[in-house]
Structure formats: structure tokens, C-alpha cells
C-alpha positions in Angstrom: 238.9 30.4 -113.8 239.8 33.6 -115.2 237.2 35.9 -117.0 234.3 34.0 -115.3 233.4 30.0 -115.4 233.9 28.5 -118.6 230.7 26.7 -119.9 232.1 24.7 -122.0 229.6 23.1 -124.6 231.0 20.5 -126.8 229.4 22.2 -129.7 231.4 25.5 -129.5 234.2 24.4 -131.6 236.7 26.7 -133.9 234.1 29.3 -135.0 235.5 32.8 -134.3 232.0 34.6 -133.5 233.0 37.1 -131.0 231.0 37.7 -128.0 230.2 40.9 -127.8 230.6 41.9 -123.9 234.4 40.2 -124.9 234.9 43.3 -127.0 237.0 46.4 -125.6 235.5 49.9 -125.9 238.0 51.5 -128.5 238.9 54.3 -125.7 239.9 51.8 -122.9 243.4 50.4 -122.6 244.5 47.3 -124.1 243.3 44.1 -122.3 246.5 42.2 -120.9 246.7 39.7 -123.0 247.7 42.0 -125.5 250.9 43.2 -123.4 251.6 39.8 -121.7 249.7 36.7 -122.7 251.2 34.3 -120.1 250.4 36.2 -117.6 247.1 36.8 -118.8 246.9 33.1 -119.8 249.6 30.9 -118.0 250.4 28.5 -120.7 249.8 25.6 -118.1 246.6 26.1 -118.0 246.0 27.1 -121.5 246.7 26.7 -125.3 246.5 30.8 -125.9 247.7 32.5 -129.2 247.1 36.3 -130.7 246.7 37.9 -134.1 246.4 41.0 -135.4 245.1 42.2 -138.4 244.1 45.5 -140.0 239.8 44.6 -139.5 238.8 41.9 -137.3 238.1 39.4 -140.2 242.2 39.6 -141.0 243.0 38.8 -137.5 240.4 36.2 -137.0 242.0 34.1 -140.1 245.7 35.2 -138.4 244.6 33.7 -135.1 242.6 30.6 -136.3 246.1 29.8 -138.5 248.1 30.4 -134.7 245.7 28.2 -132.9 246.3 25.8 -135.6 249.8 26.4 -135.7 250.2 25.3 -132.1 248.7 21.6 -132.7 250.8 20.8 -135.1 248.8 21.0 -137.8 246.7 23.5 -140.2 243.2 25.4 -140.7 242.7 23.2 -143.6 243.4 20.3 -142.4 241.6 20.7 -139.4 238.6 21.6 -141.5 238.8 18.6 -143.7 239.3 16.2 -140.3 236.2 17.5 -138.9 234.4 17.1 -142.5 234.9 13.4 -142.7 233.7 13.0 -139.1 230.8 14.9 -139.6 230.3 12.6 -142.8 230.8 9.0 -140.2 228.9 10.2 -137.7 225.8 11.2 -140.2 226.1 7.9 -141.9 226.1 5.3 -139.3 223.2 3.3 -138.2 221.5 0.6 -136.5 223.3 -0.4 -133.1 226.2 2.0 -133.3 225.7 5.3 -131.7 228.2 8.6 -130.9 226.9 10.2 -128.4 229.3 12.4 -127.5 230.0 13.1 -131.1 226.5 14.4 -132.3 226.8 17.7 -131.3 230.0 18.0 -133.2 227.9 16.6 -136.6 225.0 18.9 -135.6 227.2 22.0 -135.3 229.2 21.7 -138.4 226.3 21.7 -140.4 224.6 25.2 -139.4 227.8 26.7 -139.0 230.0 28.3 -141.7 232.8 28.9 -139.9 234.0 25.5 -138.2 237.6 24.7 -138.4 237.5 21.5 -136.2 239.1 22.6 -132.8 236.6 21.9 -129.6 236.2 24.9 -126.9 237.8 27.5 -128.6 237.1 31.1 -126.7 237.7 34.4 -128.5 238.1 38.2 -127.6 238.3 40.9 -129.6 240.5 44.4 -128.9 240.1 47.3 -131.4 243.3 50.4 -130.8 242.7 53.6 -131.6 246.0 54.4 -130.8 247.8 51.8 -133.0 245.8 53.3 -136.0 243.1 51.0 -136.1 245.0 48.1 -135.7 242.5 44.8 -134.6 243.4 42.1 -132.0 242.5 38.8 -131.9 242.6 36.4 -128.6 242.3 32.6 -129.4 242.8 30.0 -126.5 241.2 26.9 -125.1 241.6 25.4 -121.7 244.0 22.6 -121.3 241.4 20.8 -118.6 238.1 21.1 -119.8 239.3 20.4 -123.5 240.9 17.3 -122.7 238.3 16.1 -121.0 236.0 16.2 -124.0 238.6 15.1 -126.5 239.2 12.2 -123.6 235.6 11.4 -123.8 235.4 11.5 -127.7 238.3 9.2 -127.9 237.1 6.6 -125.1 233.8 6.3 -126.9 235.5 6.1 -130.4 237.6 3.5 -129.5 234.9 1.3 -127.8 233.1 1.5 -131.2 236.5 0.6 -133.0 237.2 -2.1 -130.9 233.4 -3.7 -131.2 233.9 -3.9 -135.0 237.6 -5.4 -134.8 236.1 -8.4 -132.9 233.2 -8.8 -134.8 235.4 -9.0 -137.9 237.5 -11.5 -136.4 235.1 -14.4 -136.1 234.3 -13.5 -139.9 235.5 -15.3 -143.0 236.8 -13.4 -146.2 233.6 -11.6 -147.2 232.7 -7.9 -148.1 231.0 -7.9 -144.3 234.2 -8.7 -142.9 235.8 -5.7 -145.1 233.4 -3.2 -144.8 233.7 -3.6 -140.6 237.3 -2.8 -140.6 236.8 0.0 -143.4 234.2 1.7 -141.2 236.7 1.1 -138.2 240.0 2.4 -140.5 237.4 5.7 -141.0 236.8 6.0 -137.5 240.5 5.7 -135.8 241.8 8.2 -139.0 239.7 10.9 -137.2 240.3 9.7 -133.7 244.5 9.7 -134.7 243.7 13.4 -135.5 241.7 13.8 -131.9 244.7 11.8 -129.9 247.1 14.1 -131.5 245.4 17.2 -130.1 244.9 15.9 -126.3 248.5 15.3 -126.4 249.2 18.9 -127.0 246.6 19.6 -124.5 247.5 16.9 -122.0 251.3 15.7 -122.1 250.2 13.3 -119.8 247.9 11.5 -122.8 251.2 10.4 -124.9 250.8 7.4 -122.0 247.3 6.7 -122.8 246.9 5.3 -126.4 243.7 3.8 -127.8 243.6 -0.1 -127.4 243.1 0.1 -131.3 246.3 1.2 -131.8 246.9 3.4 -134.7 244.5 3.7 -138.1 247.3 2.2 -139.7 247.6 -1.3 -137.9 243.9 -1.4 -139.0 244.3 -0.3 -142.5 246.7 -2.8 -142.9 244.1 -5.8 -141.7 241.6 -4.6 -144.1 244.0 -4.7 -146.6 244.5 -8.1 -145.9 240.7 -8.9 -145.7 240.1 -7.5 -149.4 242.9 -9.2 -150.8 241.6 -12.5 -150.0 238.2 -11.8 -152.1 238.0 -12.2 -155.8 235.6 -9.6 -157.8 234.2 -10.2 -161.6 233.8 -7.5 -163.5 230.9 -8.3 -166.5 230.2 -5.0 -168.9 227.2 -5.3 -171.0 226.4 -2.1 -173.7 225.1 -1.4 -176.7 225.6 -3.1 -179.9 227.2 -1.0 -182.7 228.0 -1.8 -186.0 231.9 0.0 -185.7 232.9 -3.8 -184.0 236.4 -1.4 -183.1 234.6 1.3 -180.8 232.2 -1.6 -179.1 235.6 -3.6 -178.1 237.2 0.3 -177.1 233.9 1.2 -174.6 232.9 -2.7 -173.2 237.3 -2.1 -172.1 237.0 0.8 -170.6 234.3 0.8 -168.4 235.2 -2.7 -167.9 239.0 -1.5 -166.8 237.3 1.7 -164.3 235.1 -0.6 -162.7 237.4 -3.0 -162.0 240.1 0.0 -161.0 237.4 1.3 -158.6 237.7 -1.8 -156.8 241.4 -2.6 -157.3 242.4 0.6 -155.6 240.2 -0.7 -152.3 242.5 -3.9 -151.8 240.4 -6.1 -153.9 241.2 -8.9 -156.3 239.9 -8.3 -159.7 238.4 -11.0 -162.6 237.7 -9.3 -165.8 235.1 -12.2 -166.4 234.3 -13.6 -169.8 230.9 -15.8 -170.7 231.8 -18.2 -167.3 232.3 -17.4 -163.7 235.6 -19.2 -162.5 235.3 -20.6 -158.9 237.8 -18.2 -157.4 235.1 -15.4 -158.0 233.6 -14.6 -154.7 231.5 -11.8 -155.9 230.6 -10.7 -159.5 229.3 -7.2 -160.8 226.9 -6.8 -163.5 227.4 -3.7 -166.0 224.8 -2.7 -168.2 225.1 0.5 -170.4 222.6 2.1 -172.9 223.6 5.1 -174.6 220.5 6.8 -176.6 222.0 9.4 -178.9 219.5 12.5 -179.7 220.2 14.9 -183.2 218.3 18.0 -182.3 219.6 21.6 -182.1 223.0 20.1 -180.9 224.0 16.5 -181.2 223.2 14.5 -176.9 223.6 10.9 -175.8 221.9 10.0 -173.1 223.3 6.8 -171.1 221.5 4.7 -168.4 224.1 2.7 -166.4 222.8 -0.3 -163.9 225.0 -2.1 -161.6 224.3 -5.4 -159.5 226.9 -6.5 -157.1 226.0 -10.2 -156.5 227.7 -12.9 -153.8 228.6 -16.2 -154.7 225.3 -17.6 -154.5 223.9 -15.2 -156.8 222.0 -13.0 -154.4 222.1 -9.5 -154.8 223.7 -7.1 -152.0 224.0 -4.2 -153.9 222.7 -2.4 -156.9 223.1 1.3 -158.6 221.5 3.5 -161.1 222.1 6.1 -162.9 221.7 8.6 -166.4 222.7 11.7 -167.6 223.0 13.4 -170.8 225.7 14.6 -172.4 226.3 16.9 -175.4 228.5 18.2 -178.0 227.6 21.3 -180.4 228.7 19.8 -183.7 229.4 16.2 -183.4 227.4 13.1 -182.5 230.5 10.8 -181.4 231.8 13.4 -179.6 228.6 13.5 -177.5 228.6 9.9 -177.2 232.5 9.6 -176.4 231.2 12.3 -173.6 228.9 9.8 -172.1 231.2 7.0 -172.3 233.6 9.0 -170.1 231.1 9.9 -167.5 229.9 6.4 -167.2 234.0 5.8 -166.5 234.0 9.2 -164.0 231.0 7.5 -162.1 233.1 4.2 -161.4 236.5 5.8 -160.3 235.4 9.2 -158.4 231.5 9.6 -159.2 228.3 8.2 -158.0 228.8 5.0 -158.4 231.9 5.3 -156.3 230.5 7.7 -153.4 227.4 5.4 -153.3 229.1 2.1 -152.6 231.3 3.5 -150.2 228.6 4.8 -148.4 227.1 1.7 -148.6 230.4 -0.2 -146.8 230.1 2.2 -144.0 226.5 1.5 -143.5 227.0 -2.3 -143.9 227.6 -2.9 -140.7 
């Protein structure tokens, strides 16, 4: 293989760190793939793109944007693919393992410069000649890469796979739901993956995952969550303005039970009874505690119980903050209200149950 064996490690991914002994003394003549990159780099054995820049950093961002370019997709998105991953593969417990995905969650932690591309290899060539001008030498070899993002994908889709048929034997329940979610998570990423080794493989457009696509999936969990019934109950404080109690029980009422409404999920804005169609309810209460000192605060302490039918608790949440206005003590307390609502649709509350979903399993 040309330039010497390439040890490929699956942890070298799109971090352009130039190897020293890659880079060319600025009095020696251009390297050929400067000149002629097929001939350098025959395309059919390699995914090879340059850059150039006016410093190295320049034509580093030029070249990861090429290499990009070339797998039909972006720097940023590549970047926010390999996020997520990171994210599943840090979260998951118990029987389900990634083996050949822990180096990739390791990597992406320590380094600052991933873009989410596996066996990337870089050289650097400064010109004299060209006034200064740097080159950049991206590429990745069509064999070896394939065979990791093969493996990746194999072991992906086995884990897919196990929670599709565990789900199956399961009635309409937030188990049930939170298998296929953590399998929806999981095929997104491997989509991203399977679109790659097809640029890297032409042969792979033959070779599918058995899961099909995250979309077949997303649609079943869909259909899981739409068979299950939540009640919302919102509990706060008492206040003599009867008009602004009403106003804040609503809307954090209406966020919680958006929070869950935008998963798939029945809603049940409940009322002093539970109807029988509930299958889960969740318990709101809210405290604010407004403080008059060198500017006007309200503290709140939200705590939320996700119960099943039975009354047993699967899920709870805490939380408080202060929030504060310079002149104005309903402003500060209208400030905590909206936080409380913040936490529900995009917040803590949110990030914390979904976390638990994926580690339901």
C-alpha cells in the first residue's frame, strides 16, 4: 500500500493532526499528489481530495469540507452524526454492548477536532515557490474503511434487530416505546454509516441492514405511543389573583403535555378523576418562593412523578432555580413560570426523561 502499511485504528477518525514525517521540507519539490492525485491515489483504491489555503489551518477546513463534500454530505453534519452516537453509545447499559463502537465514543471526547469520518490520513506540503501557499492531502482507503464501517454496521444492526423483537412480544407500554426509540436512535446513525460504505464500497448498495431504514422503525414507534394514553395533573401554589393561578396551572399543564404530544403520545389533561383510558399519569407540583431583597427573585421547586396504571412509580424529576428581575416582583415570578415551561419542552425535564427512555431497556 502506498506510503507504507496503513495501521488503521478505528479511533483515528476526521481529526486533521498532521504527522510530522508527512510534512515536506519547504525546499523539496511538490509531492505528487499535488501535480496528479489519481496517480498518486488511484481513485479505486481511495476516497482522496486536496485543499489549499494560505496557512495550514485554511487548508485543513478546505480539505475536511472536500472530504466531506465527496460523501455526500457536510462537516457539520458529519459532526453532529458522530455527536449523537457518541451520546448512544455513552448512555446504554446493562446487556447491550458496542464493541466496535467504543473507541469511536472514547475518541470524540479527548479530541477537539472530530468531524465523524473513520481512517482519515493527512499530509501536509508548504511552497516556497507558490508564495507560501499551504497544501492539504485528505484520503481514506476504500478497503480498510469499509471494513470497519461493515463491522460497525453488522454489530449495529444485530443490536437493532434484538430490540425489534423484544418489542414485538410487548403490549402498548412505555417499555415497548422506549425499545423501538432506542432502536429509531441507533439505525438514524447507522443510515448515516450505510451511506458512507456505499461511497466507499459500491458493492454495499446490495447489502442493506435487515432493519431496514430508521424510518420503517420510526414509523412503528409511532404507532406504539399512539396506542398509550398520558394524564397530565399540575399542582402549584395558591394565589389570591384566581386569573393568574388558572393562567400558570394551563401552561405548564399545556408544555407538559406538549413535551409528550410531540413524542407520539396520547394526551389527558386530567381533572380531580383518572378516566380508564389513562395508561400512565404524571404528577406536577410547583412551588414558587418569591424573595424582595436588593432586586425582586422567585425561586421555584418543580417535582414530577410519572406513575403506571397501577400507581407505581417508574419515573420521577426534580428540580429549582431562581430567577430574577431588577424592579418587579411579577416579572420575576412570570420568569420562573417560564422556566418551569422551558424545562418540559427543551430543558431538564425533557433531556432527563429521554435519557431515561434510552436507558429503559
Amino acid at each position: 500500500m502506498k506510503g507504507g502499511r496503513f495501521l488503521f485504528a478505528f479511533s483515528l477518525l476526521f481529526s486533521f493532526v498532521p504527522c510530522l514525517s508527512a510534512q515536506r521540507a519547504s525546499q523539496s519539490p511538490p509531492p505528487e499528489w499535488v501535480n496528479n492525485l489519481e496517480r498518486a491515489y488511484p481513485s479505486r483504491d481511495w476516497i482522496a481530495v486536496t485543499a489549499e489555503g494560505r496557512n495550514q489551518t485554511q487548508a485543513e477546513n478546505a480539505a475536511m469540507s472536500a472530504l466531506a463534500r465527496a460523501f455526500r454530505t457536510d462537516v457539520n453534519s458529519l459532526t453532529q452524526s458522530a455527536q449523537r452516537y457518541t451520546q448512544i453509545i455513552e448512555g446504554t447499559t446493562g446487556a447491550i454492548i458496542f464493541n466496535e463502537s467504543r473507541n469511536f465514543s472514547q475518541e470524540i471526547n479527548v479530541n477537539s477536532n472530530i468531524h465523524g469520518l473513520i481512517g482519515v490520513q493527512t499530509d501536509v506540503y508548504r511552497s516556497v515557490s507558490a508564495g507560501g501557499v499551504t497544501y492539504v492531502l485528505a484520503r481514506m482507503n476504500r478497503r480498510e474503511c469499509s471494513a470497519r464501517y461493515s463491522a460497525m454496521i453488522t454489530e449495529n444492526s444485530a443490536v437493532i434487530n434484538r430490540l425489534l423483537l423484544s418489542a414485538q412480544s410487548e403490549q402498548a407500554s412505555l417499555s415497548k416505546y422506549s425499545k423501538l426509540s432506542f432502536a429509531h436512535s441507533i439505525a438514524r446513525e447507522t443510515d448515516n454509516f450505510q451511506n458512507i460504505l456505499e461511497v466507499l464500497d459500491l458493492t454495499a448498495v446490495n447489502r442493506k441492514p435487515a432493519y431496514g431504514t430508521s424510518n420503517a422503525i420510526k414509523a412503528r414507534m409511532l404507532e406504539a405511543a399512539g396506542l398509550i394514553t398520558i394524564g397530565i395533573s399540575v399542582n402549584t401554589d395558591q394565589l389570591s389573583d384566581r386569573a393568574q393561578y388558572v393562567e400558570e396551572r394551563t401552561l405548564l399543564r399545556r408544555a407538559a403535555g406538549s413535551f409528550f404530544r410531540d413524542l407520539g403520545f396520547r394526551i389527558n389533561e386530567l381533572g380531580a378523576e383518572v378516566p380508564r383510558n389513562v395508561n400512565y399519569v404524571l404528577g406536577v407540583n410547583v412551588r414558587f418562593e418569591e424573595i424582595s431583597q436588593n432586586v425582586f427573585s422567585c425561586r421555584y421547586y418543580l417535582n414530577a412523578a410519572l406513575t403506571d396504571a397501577s400507581g407505581t412509580g417508574i419515573f420521577t424529576f426534580t428540580e429549582d432555580d431562581r430567577k430574577a428581575h431588577p424592579n418587579n416582583a411579577g416579572e420575576a415570578r412570570r420568569l420562573a413560570v417560564r422556566a418551569v415551561e422551558e424545562s418540559f419542552k427543551h430543558g431538564q425535564f425533557a433531556g432527563e426523561f429521554n435519557t431515561w427512555l434510552m436507558r429503559n431497556n
